[in-house]
PDB file of N, CA, C and O in Angstrom, chain B, residues numbered from 101:
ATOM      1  N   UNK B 101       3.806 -11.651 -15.738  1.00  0.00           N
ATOM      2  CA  UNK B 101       4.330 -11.487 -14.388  1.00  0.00           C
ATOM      3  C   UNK B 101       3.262 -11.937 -13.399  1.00  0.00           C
ATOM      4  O   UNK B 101       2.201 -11.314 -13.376  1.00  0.00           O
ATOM      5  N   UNK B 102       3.427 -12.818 -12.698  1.00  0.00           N
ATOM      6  CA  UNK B 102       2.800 -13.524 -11.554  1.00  0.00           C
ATOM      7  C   UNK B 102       2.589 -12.287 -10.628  1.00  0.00           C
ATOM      8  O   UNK B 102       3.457 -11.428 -10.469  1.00  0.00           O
ATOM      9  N   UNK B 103       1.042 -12.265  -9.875  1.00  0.00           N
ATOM     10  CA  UNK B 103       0.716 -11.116  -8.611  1.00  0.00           C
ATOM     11  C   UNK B 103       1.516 -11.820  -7.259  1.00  0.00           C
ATOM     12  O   UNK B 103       1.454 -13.038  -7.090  1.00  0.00           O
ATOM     13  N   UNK B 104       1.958 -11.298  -6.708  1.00  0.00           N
ATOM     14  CA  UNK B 104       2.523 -11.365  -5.274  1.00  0.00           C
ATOM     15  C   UNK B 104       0.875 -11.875  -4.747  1.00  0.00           C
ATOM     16  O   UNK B 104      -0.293 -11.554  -4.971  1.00  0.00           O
ATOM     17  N   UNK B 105       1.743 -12.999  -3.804  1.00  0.00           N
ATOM     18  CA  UNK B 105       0.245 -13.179  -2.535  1.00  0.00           C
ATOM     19  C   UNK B 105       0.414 -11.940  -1.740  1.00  0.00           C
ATOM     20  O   UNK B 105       1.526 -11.533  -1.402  1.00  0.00           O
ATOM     21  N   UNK B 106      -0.894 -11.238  -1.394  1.00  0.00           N
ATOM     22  CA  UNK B 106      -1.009 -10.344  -0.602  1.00  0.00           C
ATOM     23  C   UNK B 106      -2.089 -10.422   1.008  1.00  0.00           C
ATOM     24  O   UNK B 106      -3.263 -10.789   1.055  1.00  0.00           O
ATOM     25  N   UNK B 107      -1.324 -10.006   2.044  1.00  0.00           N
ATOM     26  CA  UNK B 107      -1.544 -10.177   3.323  1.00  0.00           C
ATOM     27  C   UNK B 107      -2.754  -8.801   3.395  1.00  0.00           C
ATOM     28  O   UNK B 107      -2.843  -7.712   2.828  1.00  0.00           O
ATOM     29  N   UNK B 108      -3.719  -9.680   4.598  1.00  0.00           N
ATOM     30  CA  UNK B 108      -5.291  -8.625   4.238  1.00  0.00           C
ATOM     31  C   UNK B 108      -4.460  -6.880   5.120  1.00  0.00           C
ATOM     32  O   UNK B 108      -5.158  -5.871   5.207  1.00  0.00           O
ATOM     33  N   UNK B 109      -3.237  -6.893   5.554  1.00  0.00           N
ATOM     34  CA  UNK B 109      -2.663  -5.394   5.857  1.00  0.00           C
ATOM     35  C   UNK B 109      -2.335  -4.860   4.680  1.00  0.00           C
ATOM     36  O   UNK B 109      -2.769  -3.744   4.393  1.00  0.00           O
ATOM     37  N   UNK B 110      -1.692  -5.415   3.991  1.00  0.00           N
ATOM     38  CA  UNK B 110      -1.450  -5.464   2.193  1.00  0.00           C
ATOM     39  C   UNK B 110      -2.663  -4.534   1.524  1.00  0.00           C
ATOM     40  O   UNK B 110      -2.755  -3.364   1.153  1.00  0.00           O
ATOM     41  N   UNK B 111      -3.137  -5.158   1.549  1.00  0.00           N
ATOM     42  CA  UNK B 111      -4.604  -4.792   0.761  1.00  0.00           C
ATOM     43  C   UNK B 111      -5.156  -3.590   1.530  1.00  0.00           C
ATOM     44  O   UNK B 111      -5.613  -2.595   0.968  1.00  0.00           O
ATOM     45  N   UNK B 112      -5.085  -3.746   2.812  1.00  0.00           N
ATOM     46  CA  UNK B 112      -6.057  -2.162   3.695  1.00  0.00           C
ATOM     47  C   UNK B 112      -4.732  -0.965   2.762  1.00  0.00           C
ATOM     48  O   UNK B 112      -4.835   0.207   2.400  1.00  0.00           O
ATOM     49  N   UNK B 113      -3.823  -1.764   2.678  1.00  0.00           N
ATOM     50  CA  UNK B 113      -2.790  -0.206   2.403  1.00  0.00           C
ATOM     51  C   UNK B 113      -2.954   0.172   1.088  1.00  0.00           C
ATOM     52  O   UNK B 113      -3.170   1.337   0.754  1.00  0.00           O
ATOM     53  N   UNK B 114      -2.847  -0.900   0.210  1.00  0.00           N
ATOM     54  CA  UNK B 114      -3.195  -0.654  -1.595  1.00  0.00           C
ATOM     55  C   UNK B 114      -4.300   0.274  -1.402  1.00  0.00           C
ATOM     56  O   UNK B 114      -4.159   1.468  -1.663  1.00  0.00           O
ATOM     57  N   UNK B 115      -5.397  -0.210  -0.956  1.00  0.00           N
ATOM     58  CA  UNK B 115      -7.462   0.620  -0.642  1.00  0.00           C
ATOM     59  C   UNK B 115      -6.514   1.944  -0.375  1.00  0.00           C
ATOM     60  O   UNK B 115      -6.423   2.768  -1.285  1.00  0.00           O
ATOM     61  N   UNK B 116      -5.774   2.166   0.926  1.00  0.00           N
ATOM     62  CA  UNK B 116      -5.510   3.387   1.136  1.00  0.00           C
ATOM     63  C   UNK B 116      -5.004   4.099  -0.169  1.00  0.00           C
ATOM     64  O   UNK B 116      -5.608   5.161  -0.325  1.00  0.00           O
ATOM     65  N   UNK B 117      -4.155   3.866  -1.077  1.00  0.00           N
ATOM     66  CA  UNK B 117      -3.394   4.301  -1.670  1.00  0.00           C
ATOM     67  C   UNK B 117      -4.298   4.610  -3.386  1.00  0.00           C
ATOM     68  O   UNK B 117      -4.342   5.498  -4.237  1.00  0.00           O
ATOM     69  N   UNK B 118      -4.898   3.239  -3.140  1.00  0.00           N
ATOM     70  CA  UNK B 118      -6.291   3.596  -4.741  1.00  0.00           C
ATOM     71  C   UNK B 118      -6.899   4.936  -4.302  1.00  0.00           C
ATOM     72  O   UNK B 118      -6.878   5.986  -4.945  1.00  0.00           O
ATOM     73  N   UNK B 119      -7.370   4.748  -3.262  1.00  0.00           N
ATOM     74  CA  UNK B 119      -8.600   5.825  -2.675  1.00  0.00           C
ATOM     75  C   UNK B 119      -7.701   7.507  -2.883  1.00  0.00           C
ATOM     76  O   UNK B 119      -8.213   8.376  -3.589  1.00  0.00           O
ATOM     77  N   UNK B 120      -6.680   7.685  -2.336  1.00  0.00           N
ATOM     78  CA  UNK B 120      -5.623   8.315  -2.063  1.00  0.00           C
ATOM     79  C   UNK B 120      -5.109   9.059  -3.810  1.00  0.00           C
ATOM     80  O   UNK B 120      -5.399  10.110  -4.380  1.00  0.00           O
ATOM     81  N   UNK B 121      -4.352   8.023  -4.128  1.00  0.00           N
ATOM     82  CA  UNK B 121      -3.665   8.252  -5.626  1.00  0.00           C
ATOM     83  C   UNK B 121      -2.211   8.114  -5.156  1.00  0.00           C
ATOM     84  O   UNK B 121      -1.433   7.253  -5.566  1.00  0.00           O
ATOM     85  N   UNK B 122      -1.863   9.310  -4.012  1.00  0.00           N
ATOM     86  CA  UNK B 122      -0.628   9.219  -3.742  1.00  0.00           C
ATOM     87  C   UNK B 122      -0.330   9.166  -2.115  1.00  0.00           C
ATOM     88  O   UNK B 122      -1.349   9.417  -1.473  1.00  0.00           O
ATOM     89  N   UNK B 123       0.408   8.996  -1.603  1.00  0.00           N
ATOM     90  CA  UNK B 123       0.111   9.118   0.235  1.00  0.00           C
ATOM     91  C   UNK B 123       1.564   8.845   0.902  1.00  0.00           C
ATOM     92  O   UNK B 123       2.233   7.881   0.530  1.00  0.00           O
ATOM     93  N   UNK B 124       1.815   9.334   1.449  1.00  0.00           N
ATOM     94  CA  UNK B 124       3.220   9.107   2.687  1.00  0.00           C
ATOM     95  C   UNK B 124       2.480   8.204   3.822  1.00  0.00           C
ATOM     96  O   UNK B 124       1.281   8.191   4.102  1.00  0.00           O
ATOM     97  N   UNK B 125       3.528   7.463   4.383  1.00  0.00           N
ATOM     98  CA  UNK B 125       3.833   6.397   5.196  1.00  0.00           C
ATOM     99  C   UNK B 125       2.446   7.481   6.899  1.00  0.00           C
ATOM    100  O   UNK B 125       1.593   6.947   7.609  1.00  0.00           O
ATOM    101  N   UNK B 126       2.591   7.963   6.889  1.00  0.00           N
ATOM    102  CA  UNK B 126       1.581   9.198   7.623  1.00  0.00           C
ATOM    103  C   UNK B 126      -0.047   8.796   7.414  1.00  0.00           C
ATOM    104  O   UNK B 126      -0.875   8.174   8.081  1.00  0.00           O
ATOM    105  N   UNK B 127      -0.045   9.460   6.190  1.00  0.00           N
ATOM    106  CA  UNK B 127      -1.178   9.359   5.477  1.00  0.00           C
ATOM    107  C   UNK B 127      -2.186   8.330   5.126  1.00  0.00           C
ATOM    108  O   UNK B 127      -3.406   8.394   5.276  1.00  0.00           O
ATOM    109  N   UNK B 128      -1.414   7.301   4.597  1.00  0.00           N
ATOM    110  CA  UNK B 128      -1.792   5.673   4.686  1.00  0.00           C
ATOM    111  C   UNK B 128      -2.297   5.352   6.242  1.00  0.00           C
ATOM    112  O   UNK B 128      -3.453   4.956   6.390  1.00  0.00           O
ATOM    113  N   UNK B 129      -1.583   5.492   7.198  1.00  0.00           N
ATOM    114  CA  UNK B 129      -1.794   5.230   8.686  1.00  0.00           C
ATOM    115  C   UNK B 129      -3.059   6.306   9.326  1.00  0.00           C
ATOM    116  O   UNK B 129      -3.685   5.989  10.338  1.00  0.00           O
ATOM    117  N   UNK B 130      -3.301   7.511   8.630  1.00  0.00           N
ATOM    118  CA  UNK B 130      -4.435   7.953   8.873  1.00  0.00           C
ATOM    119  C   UNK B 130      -5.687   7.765   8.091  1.00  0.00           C
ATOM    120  O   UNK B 130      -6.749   8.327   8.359  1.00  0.00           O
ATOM    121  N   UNK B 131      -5.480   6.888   7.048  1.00  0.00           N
ATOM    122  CA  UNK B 131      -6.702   6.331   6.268  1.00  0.00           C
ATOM    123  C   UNK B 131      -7.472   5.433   7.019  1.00  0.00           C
ATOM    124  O   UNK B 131      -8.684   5.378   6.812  1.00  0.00           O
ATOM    125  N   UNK B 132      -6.675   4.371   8.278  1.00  0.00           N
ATOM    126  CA  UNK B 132      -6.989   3.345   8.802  1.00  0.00           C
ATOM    127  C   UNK B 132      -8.664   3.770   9.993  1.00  0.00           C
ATOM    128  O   UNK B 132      -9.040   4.811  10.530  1.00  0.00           O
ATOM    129  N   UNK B 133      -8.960   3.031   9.972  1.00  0.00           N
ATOM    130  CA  UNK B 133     -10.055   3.377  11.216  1.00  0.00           C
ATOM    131  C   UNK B 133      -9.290   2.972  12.514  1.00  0.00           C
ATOM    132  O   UNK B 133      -8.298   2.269  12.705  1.00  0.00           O
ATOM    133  N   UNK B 134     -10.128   3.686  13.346  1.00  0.00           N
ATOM    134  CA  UNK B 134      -9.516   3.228  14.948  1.00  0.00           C
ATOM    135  C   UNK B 134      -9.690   2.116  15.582  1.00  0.00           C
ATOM    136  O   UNK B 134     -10.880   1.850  15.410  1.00  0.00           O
ATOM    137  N   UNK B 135      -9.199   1.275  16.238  1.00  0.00           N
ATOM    138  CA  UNK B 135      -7.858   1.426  16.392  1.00  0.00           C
ATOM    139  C   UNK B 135      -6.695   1.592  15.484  1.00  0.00           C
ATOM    140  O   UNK B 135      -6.380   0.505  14.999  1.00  0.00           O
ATOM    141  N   UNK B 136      -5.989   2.523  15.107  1.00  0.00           N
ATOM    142  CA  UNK B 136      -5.133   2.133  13.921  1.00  0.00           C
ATOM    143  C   UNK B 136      -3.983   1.128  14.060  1.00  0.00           C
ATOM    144  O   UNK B 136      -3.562   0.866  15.187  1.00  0.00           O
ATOM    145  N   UNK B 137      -3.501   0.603  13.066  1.00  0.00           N
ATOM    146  CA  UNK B 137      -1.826  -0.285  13.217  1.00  0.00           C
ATOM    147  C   UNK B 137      -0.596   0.834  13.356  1.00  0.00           C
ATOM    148  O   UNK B 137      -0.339   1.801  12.640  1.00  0.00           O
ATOM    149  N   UNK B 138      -0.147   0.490  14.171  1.00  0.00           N
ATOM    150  CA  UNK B 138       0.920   1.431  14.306  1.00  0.00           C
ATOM    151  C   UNK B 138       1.943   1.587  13.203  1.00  0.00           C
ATOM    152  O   UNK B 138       2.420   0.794  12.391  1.00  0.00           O
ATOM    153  N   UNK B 139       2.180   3.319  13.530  1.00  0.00           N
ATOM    154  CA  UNK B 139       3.064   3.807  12.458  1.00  0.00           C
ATOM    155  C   UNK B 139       4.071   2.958  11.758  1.00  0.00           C
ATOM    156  O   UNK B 139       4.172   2.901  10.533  1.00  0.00           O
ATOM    157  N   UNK B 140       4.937   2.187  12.756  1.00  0.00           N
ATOM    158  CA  UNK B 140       6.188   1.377  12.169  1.00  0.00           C
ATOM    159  C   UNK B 140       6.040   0.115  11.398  1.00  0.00           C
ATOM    160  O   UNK B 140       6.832  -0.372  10.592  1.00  0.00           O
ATOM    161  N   UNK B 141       4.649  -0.414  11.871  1.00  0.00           N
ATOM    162  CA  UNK B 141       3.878  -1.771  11.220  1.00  0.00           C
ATOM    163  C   UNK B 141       3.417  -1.089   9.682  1.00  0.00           C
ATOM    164  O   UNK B 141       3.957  -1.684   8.750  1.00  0.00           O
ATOM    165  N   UNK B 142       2.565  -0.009   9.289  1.00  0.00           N
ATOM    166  CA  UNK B 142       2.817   0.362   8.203  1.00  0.00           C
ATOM    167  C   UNK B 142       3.760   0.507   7.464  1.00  0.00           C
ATOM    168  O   UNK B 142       3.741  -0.022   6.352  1.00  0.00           O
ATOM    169  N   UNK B 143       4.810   1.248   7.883  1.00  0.00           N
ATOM    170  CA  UNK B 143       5.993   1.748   7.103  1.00  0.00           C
ATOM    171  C   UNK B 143       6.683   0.306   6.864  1.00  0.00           C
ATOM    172  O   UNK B 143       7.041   0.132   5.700  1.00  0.00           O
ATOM    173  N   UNK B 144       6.927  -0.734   7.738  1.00  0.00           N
ATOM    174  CA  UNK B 144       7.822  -1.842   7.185  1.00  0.00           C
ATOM    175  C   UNK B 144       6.629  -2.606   6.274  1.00  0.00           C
ATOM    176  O   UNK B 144       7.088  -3.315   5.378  1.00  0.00           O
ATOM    177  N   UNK B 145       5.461  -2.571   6.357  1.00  0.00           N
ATOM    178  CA  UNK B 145       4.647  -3.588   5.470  1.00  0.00           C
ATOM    179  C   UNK B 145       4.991  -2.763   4.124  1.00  0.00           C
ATOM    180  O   UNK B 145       5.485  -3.466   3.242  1.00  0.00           O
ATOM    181  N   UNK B 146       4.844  -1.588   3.853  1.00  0.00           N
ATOM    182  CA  UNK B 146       4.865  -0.036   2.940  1.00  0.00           C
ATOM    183  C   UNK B 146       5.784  -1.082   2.265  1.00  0.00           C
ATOM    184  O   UNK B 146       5.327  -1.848   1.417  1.00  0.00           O
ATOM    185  N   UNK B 147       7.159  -1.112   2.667  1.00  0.00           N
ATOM    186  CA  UNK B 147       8.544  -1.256   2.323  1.00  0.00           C
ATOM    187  C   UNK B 147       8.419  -3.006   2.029  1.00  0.00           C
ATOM    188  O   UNK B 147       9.229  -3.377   1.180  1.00  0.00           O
ATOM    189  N   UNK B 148       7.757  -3.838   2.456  1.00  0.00           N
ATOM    190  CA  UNK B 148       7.665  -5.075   2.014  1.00  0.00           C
ATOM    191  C   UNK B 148       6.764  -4.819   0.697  1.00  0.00           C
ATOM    192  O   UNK B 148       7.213  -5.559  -0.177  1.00  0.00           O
ATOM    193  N   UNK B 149       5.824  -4.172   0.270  1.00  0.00           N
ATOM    194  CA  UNK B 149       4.857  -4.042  -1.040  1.00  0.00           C
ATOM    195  C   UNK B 149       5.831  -3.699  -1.868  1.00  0.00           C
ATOM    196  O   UNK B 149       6.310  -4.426  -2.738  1.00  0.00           O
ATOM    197  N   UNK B 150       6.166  -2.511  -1.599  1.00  0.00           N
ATOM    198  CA  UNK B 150       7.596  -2.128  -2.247  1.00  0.00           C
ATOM    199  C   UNK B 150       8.742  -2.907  -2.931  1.00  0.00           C
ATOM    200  O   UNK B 150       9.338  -2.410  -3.887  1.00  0.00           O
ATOM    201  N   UNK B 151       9.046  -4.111  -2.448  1.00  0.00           N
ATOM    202  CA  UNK B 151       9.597  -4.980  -2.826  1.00  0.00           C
ATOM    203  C   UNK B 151       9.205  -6.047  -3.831  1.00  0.00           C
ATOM    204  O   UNK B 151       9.888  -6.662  -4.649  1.00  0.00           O
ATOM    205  N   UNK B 152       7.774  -6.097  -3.509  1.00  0.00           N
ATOM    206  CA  UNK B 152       6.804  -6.851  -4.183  1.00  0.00           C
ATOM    207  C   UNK B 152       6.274  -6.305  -5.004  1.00  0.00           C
ATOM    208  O   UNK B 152       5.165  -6.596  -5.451  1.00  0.00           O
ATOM    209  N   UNK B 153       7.194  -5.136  -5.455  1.00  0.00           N
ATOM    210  CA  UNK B 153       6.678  -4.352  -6.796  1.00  0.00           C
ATOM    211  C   UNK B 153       5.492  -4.063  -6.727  1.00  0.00           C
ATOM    212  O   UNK B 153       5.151  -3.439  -7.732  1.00  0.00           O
ATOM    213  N   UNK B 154       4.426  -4.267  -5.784  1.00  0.00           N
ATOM    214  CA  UNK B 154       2.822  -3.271  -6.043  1.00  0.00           C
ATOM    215  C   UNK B 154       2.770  -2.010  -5.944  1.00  0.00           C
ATOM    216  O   UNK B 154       1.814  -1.352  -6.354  1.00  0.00           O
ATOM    217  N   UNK B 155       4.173  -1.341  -5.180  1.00  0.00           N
ATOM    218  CA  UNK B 155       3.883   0.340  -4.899  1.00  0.00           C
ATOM    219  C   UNK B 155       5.194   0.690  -5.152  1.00  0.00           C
ATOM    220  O   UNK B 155       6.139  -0.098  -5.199  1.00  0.00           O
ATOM    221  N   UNK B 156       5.231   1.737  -5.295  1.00  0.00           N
ATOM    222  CA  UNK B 156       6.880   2.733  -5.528  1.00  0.00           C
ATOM    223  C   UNK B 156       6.671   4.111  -4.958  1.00  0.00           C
ATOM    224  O   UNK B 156       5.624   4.740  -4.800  1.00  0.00           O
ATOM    225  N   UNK B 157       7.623   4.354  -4.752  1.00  0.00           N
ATOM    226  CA  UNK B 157       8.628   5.593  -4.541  1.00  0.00           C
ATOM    227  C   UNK B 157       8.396   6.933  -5.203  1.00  0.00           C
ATOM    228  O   UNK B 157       9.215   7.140  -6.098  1.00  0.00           O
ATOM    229  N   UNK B 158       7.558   7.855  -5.029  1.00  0.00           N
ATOM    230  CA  UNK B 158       7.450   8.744  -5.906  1.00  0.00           C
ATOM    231  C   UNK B 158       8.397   9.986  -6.448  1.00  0.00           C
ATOM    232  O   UNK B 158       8.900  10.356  -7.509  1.00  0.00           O
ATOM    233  N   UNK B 159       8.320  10.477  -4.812  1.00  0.00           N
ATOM    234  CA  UNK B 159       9.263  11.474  -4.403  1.00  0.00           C
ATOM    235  C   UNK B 159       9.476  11.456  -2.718  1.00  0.00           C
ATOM    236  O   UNK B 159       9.046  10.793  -1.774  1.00  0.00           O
ATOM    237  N   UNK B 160      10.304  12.471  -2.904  1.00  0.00           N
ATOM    238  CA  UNK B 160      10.314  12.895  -1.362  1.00  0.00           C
ATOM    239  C   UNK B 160       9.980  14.115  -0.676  1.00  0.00           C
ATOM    240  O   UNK B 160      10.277  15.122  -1.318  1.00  0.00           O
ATOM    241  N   UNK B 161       9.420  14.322   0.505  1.00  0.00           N
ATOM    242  CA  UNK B 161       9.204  15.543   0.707  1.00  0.00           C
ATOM    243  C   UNK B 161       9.539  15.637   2.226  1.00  0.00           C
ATOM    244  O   UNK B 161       8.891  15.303   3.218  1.00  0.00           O
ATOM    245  N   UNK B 162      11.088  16.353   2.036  1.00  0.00           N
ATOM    246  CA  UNK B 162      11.238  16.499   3.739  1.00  0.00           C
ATOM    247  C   UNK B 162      11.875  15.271   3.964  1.00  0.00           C
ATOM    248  O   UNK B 162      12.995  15.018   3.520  1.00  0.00           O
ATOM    249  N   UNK B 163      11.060  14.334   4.781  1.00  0.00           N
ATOM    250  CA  UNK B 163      11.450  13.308   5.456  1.00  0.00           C
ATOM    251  C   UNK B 163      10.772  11.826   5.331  1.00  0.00           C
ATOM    252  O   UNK B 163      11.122  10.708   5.711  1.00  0.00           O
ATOM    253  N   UNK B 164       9.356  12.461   4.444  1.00  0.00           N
ATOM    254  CA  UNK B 164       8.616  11.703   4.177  1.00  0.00           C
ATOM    255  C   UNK B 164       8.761  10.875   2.450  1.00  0.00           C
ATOM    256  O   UNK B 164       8.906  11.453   1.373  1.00  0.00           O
ATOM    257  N   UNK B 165       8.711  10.165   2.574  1.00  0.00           N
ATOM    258  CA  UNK B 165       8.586   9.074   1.077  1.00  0.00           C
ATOM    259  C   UNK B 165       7.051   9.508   0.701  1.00  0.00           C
ATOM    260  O   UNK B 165       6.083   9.631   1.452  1.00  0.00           O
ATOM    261  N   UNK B 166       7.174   9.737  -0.993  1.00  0.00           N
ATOM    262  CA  UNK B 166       5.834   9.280  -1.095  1.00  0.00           C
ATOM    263  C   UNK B 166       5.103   8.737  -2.195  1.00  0.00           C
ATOM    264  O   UNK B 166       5.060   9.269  -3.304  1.00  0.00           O
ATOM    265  N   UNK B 167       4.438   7.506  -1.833  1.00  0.00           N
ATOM    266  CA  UNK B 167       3.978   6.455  -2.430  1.00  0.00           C
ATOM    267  C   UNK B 167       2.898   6.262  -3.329  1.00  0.00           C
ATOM    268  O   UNK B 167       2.007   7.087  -3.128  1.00  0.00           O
ATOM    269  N   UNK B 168       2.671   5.501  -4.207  1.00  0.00           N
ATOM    270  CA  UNK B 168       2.041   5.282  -4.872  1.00  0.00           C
ATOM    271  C   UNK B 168       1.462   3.419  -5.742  1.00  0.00           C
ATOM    272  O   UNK B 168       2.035   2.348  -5.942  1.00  0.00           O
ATOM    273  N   UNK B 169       0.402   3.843  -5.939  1.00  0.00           N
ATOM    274  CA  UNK B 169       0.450   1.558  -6.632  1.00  0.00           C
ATOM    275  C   UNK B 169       0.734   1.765  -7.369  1.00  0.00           C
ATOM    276  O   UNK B 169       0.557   2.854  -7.915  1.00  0.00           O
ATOM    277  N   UNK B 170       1.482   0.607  -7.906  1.00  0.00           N
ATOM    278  CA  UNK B 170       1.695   0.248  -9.307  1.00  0.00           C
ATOM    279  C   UNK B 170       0.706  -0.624  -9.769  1.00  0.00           C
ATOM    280  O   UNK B 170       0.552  -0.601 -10.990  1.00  0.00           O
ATOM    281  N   UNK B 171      -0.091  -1.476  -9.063  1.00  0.00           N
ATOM    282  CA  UNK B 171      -1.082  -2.494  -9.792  1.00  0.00           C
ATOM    283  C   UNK B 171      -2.347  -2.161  -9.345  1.00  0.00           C
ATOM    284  O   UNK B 171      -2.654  -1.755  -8.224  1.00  0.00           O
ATOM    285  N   UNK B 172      -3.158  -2.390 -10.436  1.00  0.00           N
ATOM    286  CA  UNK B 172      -4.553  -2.137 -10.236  1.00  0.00           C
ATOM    287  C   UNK B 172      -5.546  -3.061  -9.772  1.00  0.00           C
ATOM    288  O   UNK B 172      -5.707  -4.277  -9.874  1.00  0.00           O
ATOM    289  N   UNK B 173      -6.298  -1.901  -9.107  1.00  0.00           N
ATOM    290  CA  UNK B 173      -7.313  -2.705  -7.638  1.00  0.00           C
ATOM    291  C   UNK B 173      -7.986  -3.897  -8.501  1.00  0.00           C
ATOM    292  O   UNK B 173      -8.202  -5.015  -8.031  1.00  0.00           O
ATOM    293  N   UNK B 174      -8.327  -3.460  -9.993  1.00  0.00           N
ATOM    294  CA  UNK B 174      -9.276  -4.425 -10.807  1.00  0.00           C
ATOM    295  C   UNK B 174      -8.471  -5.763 -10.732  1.00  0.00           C
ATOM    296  O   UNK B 174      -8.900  -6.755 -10.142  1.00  0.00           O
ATOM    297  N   UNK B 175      -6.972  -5.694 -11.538  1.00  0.00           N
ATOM    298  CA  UNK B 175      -6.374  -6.518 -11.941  1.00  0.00           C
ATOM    299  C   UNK B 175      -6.188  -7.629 -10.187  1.00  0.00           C
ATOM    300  O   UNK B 175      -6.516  -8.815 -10.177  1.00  0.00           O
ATOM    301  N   UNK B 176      -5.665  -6.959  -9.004  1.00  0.00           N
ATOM    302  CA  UNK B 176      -5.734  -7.435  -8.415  1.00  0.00           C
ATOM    303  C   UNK B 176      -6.728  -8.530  -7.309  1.00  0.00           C
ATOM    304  O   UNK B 176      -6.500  -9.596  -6.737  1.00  0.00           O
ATOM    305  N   UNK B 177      -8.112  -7.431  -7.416  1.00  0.00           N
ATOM    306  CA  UNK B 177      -8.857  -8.126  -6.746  1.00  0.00           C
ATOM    307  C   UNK B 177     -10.337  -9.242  -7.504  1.00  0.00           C
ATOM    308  O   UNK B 177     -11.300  -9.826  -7.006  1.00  0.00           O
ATOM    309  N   UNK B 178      -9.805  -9.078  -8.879  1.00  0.00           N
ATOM    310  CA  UNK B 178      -9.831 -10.497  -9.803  1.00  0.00           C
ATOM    311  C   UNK B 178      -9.095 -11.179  -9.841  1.00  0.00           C
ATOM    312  O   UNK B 178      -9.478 -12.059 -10.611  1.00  0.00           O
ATOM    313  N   UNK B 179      -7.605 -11.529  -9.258  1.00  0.00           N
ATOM    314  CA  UNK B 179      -6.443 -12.429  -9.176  1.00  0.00           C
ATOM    315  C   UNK B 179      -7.175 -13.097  -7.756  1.00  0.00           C
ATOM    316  O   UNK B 179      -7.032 -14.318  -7.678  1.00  0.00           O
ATOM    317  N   UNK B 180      -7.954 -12.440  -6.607  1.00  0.00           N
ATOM    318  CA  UNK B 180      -7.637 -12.473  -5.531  1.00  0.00           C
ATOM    319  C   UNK B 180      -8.921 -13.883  -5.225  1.00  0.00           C
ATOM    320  O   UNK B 180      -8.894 -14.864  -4.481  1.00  0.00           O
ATOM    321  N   UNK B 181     -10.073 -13.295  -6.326  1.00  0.00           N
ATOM    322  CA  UNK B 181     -11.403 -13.785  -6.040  1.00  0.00           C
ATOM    323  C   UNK B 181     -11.161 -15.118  -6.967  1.00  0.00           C
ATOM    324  O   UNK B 181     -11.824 -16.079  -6.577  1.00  0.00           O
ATOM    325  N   UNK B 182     -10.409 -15.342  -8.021  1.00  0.00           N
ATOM    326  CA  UNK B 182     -10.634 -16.051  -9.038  1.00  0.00           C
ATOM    327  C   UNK B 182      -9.327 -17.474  -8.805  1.00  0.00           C
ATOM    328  O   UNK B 182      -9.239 -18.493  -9.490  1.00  0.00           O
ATOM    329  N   UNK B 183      -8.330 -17.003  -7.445  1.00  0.00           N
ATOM    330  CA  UNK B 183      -7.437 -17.805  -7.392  1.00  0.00           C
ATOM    331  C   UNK B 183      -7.688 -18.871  -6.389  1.00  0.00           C
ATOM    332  O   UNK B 183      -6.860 -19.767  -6.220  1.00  0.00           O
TER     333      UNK B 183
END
């Protein structure tokens, strides 16, 4: 299976989510330093990775989704350096 090209917002969110393990659309957006990207710019990039099969759906809690990677920082950021 071929890695998705990933956009450097892409990647700040995966870091969030390695570092993390697991994190809601919230959480990810408070990993960021200040200035942060706004809430809705996360959640639709969230939902584009999502698609691109790097992260899924864990559970839900409330109102919140919550997320997790599916691909690893290794596997990825040797695709990233080596391509």
């Amino acid at each position: 299976m071929s890695q998705p090209k990933l956009s450097k917002l892409e990647l700040q969110i995966l870091e969030a989510l390695w570092a993390h393990g697991k994190a809601s659309i919230r959480e990810i957006q408070e990993a960021f330093p200040e200035p942060r990207p706004a809430y809705t710019t996360i959640q639709t990039t969230v939902y584009r990775l999502e698609g691109k099969r790097a992260l899924r759906r864990v559970r839900k809690i409330g109102n919140a989704d919550i997320f997790e990677p599916i691909v690893a920082r290794d596997v990825t950021h040797s695709r990233m350096f080596t391509s």
